[in-house]
TORZAGU-932366 format. One line per field, with one value per residue (C-alpha): x, y, z; residue number from 1. Coordinates in steps of 0.25 Angstrom, whole numbers. Each point is the difference from the previous one (the first is absolute). Example, Ala and Ser with C-alpha at 12.3 -4.5 7.8 and 13.67 -1.06 7.14 Angstrom:
# TORZAGU-932366
x = [49/6]
y = [-18/14]
z = [31/-2]
k = [1/2]
# end
This chain:
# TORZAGU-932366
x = [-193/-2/-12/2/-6/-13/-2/-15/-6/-5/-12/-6/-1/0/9/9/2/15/8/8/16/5/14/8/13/13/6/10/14/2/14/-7/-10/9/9/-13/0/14/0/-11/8/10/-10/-4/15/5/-14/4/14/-5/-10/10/11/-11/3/16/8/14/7/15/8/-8/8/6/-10/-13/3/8/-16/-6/8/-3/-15/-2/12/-7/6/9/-9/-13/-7/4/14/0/-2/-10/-7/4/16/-2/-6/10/11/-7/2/14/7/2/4/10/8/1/5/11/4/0/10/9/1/1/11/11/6/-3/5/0/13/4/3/-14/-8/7/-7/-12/0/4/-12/-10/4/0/-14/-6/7/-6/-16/1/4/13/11/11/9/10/9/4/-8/-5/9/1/6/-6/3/2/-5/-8/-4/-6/-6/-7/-7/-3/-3/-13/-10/3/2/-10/6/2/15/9/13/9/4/12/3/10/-3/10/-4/8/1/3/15/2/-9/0/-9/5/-4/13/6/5/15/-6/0/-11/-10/-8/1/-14/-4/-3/-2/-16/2/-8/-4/0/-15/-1/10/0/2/11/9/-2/3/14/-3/-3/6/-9/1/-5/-1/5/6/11/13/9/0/-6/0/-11/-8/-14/-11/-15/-10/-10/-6/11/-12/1/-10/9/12/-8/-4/14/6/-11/3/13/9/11/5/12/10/-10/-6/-14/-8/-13/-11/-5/-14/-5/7/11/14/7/-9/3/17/-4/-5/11/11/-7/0/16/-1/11/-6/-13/-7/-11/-8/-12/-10/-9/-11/-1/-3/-15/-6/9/11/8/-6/-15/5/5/13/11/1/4/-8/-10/-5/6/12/12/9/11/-7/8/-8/11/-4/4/3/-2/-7/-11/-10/12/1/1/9/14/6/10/-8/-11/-9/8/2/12/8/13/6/-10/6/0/-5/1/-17/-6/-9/12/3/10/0/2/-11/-3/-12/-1/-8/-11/10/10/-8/-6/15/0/-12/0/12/-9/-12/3/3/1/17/6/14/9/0/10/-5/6/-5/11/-7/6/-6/1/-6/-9/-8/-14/-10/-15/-7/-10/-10/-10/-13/-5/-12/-8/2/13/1/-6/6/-4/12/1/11/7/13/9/11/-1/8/2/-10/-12/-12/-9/8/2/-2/-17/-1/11/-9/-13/4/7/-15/-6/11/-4/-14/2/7/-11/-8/12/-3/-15/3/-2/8/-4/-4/11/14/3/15/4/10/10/7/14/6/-12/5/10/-11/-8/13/-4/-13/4/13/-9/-12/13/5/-13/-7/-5/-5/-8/-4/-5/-5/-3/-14/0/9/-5/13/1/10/-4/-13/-1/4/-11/-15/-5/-2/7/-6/8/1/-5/-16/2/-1/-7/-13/8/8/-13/-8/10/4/-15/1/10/-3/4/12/-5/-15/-8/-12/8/9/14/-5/-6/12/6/-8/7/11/5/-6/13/-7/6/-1/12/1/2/-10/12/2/-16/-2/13/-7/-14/7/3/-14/-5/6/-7/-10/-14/1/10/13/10/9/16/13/13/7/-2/3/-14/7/9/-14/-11/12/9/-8/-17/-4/-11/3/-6/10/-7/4/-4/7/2/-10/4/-9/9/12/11/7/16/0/14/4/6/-14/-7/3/-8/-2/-8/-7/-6/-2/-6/-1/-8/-1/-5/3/-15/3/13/-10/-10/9/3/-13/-4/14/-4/-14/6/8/-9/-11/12/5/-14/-10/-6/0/11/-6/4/-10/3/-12/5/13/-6/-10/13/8/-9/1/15/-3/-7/9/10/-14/1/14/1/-13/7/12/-7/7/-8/2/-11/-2/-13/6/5/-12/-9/11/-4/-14/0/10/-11/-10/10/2/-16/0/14/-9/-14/11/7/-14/-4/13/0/-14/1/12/-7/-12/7/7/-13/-6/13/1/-16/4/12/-8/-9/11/7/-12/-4/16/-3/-11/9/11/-8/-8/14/5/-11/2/14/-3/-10/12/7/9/-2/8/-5/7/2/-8/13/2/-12/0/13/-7/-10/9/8/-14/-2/14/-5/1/-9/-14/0/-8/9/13/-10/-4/13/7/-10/3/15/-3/-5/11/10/-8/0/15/2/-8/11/11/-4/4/13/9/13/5/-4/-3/8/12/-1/-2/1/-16/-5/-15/-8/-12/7/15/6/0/13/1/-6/5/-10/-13/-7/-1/-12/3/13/4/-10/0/15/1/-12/5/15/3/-11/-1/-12/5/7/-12/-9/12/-2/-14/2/8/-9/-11/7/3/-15/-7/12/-5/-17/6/5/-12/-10/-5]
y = [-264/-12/-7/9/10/-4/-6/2/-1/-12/6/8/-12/-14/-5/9/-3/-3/10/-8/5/3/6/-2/11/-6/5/12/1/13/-1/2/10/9/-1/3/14/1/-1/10/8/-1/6/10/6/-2/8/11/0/1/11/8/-2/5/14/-2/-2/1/13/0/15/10/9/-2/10/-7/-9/9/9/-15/-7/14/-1/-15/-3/-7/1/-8/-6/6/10/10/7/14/11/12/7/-12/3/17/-2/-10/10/13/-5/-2/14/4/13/-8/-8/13/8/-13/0/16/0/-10/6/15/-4/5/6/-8/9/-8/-8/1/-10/2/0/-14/-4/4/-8/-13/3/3/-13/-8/5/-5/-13/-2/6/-7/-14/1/-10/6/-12/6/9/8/11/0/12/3/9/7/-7/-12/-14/-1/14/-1/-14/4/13/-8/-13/7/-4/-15/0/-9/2/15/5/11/5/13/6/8/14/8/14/13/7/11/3/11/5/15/11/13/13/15/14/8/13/13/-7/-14/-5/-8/9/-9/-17/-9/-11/-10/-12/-2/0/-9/-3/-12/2/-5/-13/-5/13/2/-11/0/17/-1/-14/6/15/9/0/-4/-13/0/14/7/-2/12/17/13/14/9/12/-5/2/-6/-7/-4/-13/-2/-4/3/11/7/-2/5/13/5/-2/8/11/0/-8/-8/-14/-1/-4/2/-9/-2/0/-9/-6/-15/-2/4/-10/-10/4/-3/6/15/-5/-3/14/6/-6/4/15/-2/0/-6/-7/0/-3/-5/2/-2/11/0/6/-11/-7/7/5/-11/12/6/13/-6/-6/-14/-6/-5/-13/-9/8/3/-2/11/0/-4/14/-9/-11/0/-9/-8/-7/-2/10/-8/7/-10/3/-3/-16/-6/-10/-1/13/-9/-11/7/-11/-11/-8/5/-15/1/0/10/10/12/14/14/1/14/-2/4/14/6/11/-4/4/-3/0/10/1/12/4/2/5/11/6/0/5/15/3/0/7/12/-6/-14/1/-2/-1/-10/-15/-10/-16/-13/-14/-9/-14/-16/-6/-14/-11/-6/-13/2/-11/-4/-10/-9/-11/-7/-6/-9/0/-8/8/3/7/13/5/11/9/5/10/10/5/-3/11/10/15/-3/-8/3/-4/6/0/-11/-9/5/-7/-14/0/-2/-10/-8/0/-4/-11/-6/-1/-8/-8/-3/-2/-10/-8/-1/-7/14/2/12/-2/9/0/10/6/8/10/8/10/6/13/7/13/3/-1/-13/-8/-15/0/8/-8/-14/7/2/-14/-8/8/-12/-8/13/2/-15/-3/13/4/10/7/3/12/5/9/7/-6/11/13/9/-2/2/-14/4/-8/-1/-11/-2/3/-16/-2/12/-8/-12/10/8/-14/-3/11/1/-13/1/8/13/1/8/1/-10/5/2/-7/1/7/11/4/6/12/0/12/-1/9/8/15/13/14/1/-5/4/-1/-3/-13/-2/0/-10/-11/3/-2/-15/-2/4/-9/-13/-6/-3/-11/7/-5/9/-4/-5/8/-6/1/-14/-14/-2/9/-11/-8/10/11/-11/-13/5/-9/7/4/4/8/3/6/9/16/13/10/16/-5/-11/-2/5/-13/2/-6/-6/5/-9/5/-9/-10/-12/12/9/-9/-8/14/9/-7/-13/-2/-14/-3/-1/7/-10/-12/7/1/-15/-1/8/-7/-13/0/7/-10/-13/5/4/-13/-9/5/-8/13/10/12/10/13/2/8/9/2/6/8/6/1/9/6/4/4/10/7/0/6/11/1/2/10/8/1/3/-13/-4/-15/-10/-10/-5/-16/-1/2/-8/-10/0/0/-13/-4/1/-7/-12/2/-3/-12/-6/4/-9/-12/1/-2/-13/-5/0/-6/-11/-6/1/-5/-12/-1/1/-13/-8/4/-7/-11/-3/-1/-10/-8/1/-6/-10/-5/0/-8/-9/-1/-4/-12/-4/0/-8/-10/-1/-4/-11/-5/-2/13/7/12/12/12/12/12/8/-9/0/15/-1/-9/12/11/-9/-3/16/4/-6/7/12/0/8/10/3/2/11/7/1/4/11/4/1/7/10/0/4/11/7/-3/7/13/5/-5/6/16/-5/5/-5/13/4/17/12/1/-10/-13/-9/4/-6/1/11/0/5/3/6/17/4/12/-8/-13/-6/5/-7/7/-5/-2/5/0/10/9/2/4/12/3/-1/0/9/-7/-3/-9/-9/-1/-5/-10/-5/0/-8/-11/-1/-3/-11/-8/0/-5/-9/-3/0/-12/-6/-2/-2/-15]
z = [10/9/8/13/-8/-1/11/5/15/2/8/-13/-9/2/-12/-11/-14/0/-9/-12/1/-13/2/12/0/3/12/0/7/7/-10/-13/5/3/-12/-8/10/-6/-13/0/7/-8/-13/6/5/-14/-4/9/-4/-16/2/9/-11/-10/-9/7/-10/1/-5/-3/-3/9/4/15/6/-4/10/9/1/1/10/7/1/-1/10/16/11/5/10/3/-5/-12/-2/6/-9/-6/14/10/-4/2/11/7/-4/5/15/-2/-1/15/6/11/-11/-9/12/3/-14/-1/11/-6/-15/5/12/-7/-13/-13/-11/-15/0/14/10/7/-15/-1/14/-2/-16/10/10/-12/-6/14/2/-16/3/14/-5/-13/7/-10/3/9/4/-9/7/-13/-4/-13/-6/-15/-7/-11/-13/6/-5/13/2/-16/5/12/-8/-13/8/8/-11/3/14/7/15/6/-3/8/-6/2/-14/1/-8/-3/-3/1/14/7/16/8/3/5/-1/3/-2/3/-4/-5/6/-10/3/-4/14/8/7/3/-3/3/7/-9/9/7/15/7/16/9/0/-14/2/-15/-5/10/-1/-17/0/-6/-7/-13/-4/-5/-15/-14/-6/-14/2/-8/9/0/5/-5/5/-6/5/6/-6/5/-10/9/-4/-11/-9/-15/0/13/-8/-13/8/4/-12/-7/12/-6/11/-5/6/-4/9/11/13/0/12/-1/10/0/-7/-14/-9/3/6/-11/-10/8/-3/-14/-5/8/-6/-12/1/4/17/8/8/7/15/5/13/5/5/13/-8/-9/13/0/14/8/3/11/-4/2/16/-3/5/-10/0/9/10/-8/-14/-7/-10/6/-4/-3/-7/-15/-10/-9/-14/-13/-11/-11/-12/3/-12/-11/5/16/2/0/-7/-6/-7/-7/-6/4/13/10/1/7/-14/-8/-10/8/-6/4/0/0/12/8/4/-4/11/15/10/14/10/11/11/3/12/-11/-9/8/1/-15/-2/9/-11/-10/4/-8/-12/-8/1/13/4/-5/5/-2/0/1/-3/-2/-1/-1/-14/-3/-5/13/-1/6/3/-5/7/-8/5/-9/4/-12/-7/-7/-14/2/-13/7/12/8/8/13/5/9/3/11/0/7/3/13/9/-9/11/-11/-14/-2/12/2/-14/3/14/-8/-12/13/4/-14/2/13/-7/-11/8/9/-14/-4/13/-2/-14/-8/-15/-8/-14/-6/5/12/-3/16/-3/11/-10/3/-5/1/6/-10/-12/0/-3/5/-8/-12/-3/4/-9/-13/3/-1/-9/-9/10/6/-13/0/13/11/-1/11/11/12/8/14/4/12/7/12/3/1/0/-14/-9/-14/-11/-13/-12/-14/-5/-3/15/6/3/5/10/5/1/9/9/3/4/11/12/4/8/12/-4/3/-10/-13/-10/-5/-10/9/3/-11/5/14/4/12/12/3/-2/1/-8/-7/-14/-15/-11/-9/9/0/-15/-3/11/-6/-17/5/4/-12/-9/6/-13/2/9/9/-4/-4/-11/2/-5/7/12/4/-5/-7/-11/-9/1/-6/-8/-6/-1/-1/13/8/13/13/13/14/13/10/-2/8/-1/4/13/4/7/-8/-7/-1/-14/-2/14/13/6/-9/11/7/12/-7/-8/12/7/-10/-15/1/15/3/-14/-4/-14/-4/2/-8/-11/2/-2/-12/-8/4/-5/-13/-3/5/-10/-13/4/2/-7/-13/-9/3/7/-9/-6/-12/-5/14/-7/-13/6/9/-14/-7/15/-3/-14/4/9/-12/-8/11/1/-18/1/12/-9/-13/-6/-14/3/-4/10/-4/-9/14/8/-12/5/14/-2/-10/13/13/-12/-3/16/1/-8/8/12/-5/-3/14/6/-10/1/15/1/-9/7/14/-7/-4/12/8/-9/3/14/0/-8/8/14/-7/-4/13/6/-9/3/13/0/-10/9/13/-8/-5/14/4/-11/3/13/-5/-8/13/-4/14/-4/-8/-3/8/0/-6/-9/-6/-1/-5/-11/-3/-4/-8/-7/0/-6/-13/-14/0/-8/-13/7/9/-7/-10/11/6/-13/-1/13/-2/-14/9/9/-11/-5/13/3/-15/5/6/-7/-11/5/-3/-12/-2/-3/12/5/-8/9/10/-10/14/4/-13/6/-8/9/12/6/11/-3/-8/8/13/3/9/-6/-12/-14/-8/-15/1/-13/-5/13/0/-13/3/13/0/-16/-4/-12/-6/-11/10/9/-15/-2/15/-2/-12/9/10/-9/-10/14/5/-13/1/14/-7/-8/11/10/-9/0]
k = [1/2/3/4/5/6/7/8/9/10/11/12/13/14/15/16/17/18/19/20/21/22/23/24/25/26/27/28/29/30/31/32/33/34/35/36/37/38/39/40/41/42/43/44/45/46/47/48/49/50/51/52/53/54/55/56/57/58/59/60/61/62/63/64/65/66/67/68/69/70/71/72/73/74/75/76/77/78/79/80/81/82/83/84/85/86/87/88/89/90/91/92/93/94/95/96/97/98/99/100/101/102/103/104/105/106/107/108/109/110/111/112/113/114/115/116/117/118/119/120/121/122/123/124/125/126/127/128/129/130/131/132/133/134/135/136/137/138/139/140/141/142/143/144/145/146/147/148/149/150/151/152/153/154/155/156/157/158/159/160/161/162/163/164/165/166/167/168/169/170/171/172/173/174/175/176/177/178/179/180/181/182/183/184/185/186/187/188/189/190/191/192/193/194/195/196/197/198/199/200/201/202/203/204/205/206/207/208/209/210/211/212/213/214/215/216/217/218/219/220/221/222/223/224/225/226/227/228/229/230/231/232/233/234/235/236/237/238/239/240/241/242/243/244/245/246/247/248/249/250/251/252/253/254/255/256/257/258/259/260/261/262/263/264/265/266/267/268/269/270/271/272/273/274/275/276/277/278/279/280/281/282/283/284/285/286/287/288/289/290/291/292/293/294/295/296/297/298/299/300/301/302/303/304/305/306/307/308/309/310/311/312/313/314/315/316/317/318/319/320/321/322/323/324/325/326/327/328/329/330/331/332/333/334/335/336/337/338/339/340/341/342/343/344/345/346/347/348/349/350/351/352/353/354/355/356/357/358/359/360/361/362/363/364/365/366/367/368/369/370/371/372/373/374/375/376/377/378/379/380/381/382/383/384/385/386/387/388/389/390/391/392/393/394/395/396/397/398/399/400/401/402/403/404/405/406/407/408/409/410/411/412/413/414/415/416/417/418/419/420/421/422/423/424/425/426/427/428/429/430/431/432/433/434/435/436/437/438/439/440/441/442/443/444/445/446/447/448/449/450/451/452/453/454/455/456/457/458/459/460/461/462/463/464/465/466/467/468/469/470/471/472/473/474/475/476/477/478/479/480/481/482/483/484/485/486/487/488/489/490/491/492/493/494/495/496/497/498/499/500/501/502/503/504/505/506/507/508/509/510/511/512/513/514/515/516/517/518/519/520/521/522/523/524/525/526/527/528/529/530/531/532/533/534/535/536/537/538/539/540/541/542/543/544/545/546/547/548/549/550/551/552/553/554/555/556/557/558/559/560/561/562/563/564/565/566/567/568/569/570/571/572/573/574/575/576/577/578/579/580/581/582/583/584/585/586/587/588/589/590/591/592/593/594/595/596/597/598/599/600/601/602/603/604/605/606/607/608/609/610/611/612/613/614/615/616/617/618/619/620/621/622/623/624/625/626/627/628/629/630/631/632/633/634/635/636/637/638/639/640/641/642/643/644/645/646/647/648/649/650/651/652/653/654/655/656/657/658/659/660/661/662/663/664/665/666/667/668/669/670/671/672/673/674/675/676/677/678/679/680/681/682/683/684/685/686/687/688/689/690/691/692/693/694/695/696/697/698/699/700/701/702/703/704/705/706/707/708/709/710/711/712/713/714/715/716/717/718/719/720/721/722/723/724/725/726/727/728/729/730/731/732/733/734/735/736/737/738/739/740/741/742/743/744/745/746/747/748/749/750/751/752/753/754/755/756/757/758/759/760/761/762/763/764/765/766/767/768/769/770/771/772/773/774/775/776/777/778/779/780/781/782/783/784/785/786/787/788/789/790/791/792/793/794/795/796/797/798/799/800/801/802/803/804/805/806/807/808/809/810/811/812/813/814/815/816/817/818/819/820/821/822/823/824/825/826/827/828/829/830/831/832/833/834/835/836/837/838/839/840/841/842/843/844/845]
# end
């Protein structure tokens, strides 16, 4: 203090007692003033930095995916605010899908003929591959196209590469399976003298009023894929649905197939089931037509127009297809278990017919049929189906979009090939996954990566029996085996109005949380999901309870959530029947209310599916949609959205139809050690539920402590930084570094090893994670189903006897229902249990 202090008014008092100084303060330089601030400064940031170092040590030999989830939830965003994921990313890619671009890219695909292994299959590979690169920003300044042949060194590189990819990839893999194509063909019914009486039209005939169907009518001859090439002469007799209980009901009526033609209609089983069963019972050959009363009320007999006037079935309309004996093996008939590369050993498989057949129109039919009204033998007919077969290379498109664990990888596909222009099968399903496409690339853009590595699949080969997937499925079946946790299939996204909802009970409540989600198509006040109730709203009085019952048996087979079970017939098959990885498959199908859909048909054109199957397109955006949100959530969220206490609720479901099945037959078999199985299943089931939800919560809770901690941190820095601006500028150093810099600064502070806590947390959450993926994998037996080893899934496989349609436990239900063996159906019982108390030691924790 000094004297100024106690100075005193000279008009209070007259005199002051002078104060004695005792200390007088040197005089402090603004210079050391501040370096005190400094070093004070100084303390304290090394404070902050020690007590945000605190409990982080560091941790060498985690696994890759520890900090794959980390990076993934602790990761900022490049400039401001956070990464884009969870609700904000869903969102984003909900308003992406768009009616206008679907119609554009609709137009494009379904403009001409793309039969697997043609010149125009080729063409659209090349566009498919054009459209990944440019949506997942991938580097196109190369002007080769990245083409591999199967077996390759770079075809093996690109698959096993995925898991370590850290920038989105797009590549063509090239296979090489036997196919066969069209030469002549010819269909006549005989005289007495042996001569032609009458010979058939076997190509479609189209109009101008239908352009694409016009110009493409004799692109594609009428015929069937993987069909036995050669002729046969044979009386005619009729089979109706050339189902094995039709076929079981003529012989027991004392008809005998040898040397005869067989005469059956589309719908019941698969087309090449009905040439199966034939061949069998010794027939010559068979054909295949399809009937307007399977069309339901929308027929000329109830008023409508055939189509391209109207909505009815086109008289001409033939559909083509393969033969394949689908529920032996799909794939390339020649490889059976093993990848088709140009230089594969070939076999002689026995998926192949060994009988020709051809696909014949109602018109066609119709003449056939008036000559055997009086009996099941008609006159004689003489067939010819001369085909070209060789080995043709076919094309799967593949593009990757990295994740942050990229040891789990979540697949989306659909197939490419078509008949002849396919608008619906398979374009309708191409046209929404280009869709799904264009919105993560829009995520891409906004800085979005998911959390498990996204594999976009365009499969080939389809048609002819699932050859692209299934020979990619047999090539890479380790690193399936290793890294896909789900698959996620379209095939045809629109070609009538009700919403088909198939896949496993793993992901049933992932696929109804979803669709209810997502608008209605064409009604404002419901869901998707709603719409599995629709059914056209073309009327009339003509139908057939027969046709009735066989639409209202589909429904039926739905679970408890809605979600009906998957057999074959599209490429989820090699992913769920040969490997175990859950599966889902949506779309949009024909009802008998509907416009009639020309399966297969150069009326499945881009005309009638802008004038009478998805007009405006609303329903393929829908599915767009309803995929995309699928696979954001498989592929993003912290758990893996599986049910697994649904799944063994929905198993003892199955064993007890094969309880019904055994009591209705009066077979003595004991199926209660497998029920006790199941039932110790959905408690073990319960327990891995209880963990999911702990594991989960724990992490966010020590994400939610860390994400507090941080922004304390960060402003502390803040303030840190600004006084060491200031000081610099003391110092007479005027510059300070830049905002991004200093932000740049912070995340390399944040992206230091992780605490103790969390790496435990995120362990348990992975442990989790590999039990759920097990669930699944563990239907699968190495010896696979009796007869067909290919489908080694003993939960569920396509019907023996039906091809598309799912069989639940079909191990023991075949041997009640087609063996009749009780003893076989114990010994499958007996199978299935051993790998479910496998699967009981698996998930527990």
């Amino acid at each position: 203090m000094d004297e100024k202090s106690f100075h005193v008014d000279d008009t209070s008092v007259q005199w002051a007692i002078p104060v004695p100084v005792t200390h007088r303060p040197a005089v402090t330089s603004p210079y050391k003033k501040w370096g005190r601030r400094l070093a004070l400064l100084l303390t304290f940031m090394f404070t902050v930095h020690f007590l945000s170092d605190v409990k982080r040590p560091r941790h060498h030999g985690h696994e890759e995916q520890d900090y794959g989830m980390l990076n993934a939830l602790m990761r900022h965003a490049p400039k401001k605010g956070s990464v884009l994921r969870g609700k904000k990313a869903e969102q984003l890619f909900l308003s992406v899908p768009d009616t206008d671009s679907a119609i554009t890219t609709s137009r494009v695909y379904a403009d001409k003929p793309h039969m697997a292994g043609s010149e125009g299959d080729f063409d659209t590979a090349k566009y498919f591959l054009a459209h990944l690169q440019e949506e997942l920003q991938i580097d196109r300044s190369s002007s080769d196209i990245p083409l591999y042949s199967a077996g390759s060194r770079e075809s093996r590189e690109a698959t096993l590469s995925i898991s370590s990819l850290d920038e989105p990839k797009a590549w063509v893999d090239t296979y090489y399976p036997i196919l066969n194509s069209p030469l002549d063909r010819s269909l006549e019914i005989l005289g007495d003298d042996g001569n032609p009486v009458w010979s058939a039209q076997l190509e479609e005939v189209a109009d101008e009023t239908d352009p694409y169907a016009f110009k493409s009518a004799n692109a594609v001859p009428t015929w069937h894929g993987i069909s036995r090439g050669g002729q046969a002469e044979g009386k005619l007799i009729n089979a109706h649905y050339g189902r094995k209980q039709d076929f079981d009901a003529l012989v027991e009526a004392g008809v005998d197939f040898s040397g005869k033609i067989v005469l059956t209609r589309y719908g019941g089983n698969f087309r090449g089931l009905k040439v199966k069963r034939a061949q069998e019972l010794g027939a010559a050959a068979v054909l295949v037509y399809s009937d307007p009363h399977d069309d339901g009320t929308v027929t000329i007999e109830n008023g409508y127009v055939p189509y391209p006037h109207g909505p009815a079935r086109n008289p001409t309309s033939v559909q083509r297809g393969s033969v394949q004996f689908l529920s032996l093996y799909p794939g390339d008939p020649s490889t059976p278990g093993y990848p088709s590369y140009e230089n594969s050993t070939r076999v002689e498989g026995g998926s192949k017919p060994t009988i020709p057949s051809l696909p014949i129109s109602w018109a066609n039919a119709e003449v056939l049929l008036k000559h055997l009204e009086d009996s099941h033998e008609g006159p004689t007919v003489r067939l010819v189906n001369n085909v070209d077969e060789k080995v043709t290379p076919i094309w799967n498109v593949m593009g990757v979009i990295p994740g942050h664990v990229k040891s789990e990888v979540v697949v989306i596909g659909a197939h490419r090939d078509a008949w002849v222009t396919g608008a619906s099968d398979p374009i309708s399903g191409t046209v929404s996954l280009s869709e799904v496409i264009r919105g993560f690339g829009v995520l891409l853009k906004k800085g979005w990566k998911p959390l498990r590595t996204i594999l976009i699949t365009s499969w080939d080969g389809e048609e002819f029996g699932l050859i692209g997937s299934t020979e990619w499925g047999e090539d890479f079946s380790e690193w399936i085996k290793n890294h896909v946790v789900a698959y996620v299939n379209m095939d045809t996204s629109a070609s009538g109005s009700r919403f088909k909802a198939s896949g496993s009970p793993l992901l049933a409540h992932l696929f109804r949380e979803t669709a209810e989600q997502i608008p209605h198509p064409t009604s404002e006040e419901r869901s998707l999901w709603d719409a599995r109730g629709d059914s056209g709203t073309l009327f009339g009085g003509h139908t057939t309870a027969e046709i009735a019952a066989m639409h209202k048996n589909k429904r039926l087979t739905a679970d408890s959530i809605g979600v009906s079970p998957l057999g074959s017939g599209s490429d989820y098959t090699v992913f769920l029947q040969y490997h175990g990885v859950p599966s889902t498959d949506n779309g949009f199908t024909s009802t008998l209310h509907d416009p009639v859909y020309h399966y297969h048909s150069i009326f499945d054109s881009q005309y009638w599916q802008e004038l009478y199957g998805d007009p405006g397109f609303s329903r393929h955006v829908a599915i767009a949609k309803h995929t995309g949100l699928q696979v954001l959530r498989l592929s993003g969220d912290i758990i893996l959205p599986f049910n697994t206490t649904h799944y063994s609720i929905e198993l003892e479901s199955y064993l007890d139809k094969v309880a019904s099945i055994a009591a209705a037959g009066s077979y003595d078999v004991d199926l209660s050690p497998l029920r006790d199985s199941l039932h110790t299943l959905q408690s073990a089931s319960l327990e891995l539920d209880s963990a999911k939800t702990k594991a989960e919560h724990k992490l966010r809770k020590i994400l939610k402590q860390m994400k507090k901690k941080h922004v304390i941190c960060h402003k502390i820095r803040r303030k840190i930084h600004k006084a060491s601006c200031k000081l610099k500028k003391v110092f007479g150093k005027h510059q300070c570094e830049s905002k991004d810099k200093h932000e740049d600064m912070e995340r390399q502070h944040s992206h230091r090893p992780p605490s103790r806590h969390l790496v435990k947390a995120i362990q348990r959450v992975q442990a989790v994670n590999k039990r759920l993926i097990a669930f699944e994998r563990s239907f699968i037996s190495k010896d696979g189903i009796k007869d067909r080893e290919w489908y080694k899934h003993l939960g569920v496989a396509p019907g023996k006897w039906s091809g598309y349609g799912a069989t639940t436990f079909p191990g023991i239900t075949e041997a009640l229902t087609m063996d009749k063996n009780a003893t076989a159906a114990a010994y499958e019982a007996g199978r299935l249990k051993v790998l479910i108390d496998d699967l009981l030691d698996t998930i527990r924790l």
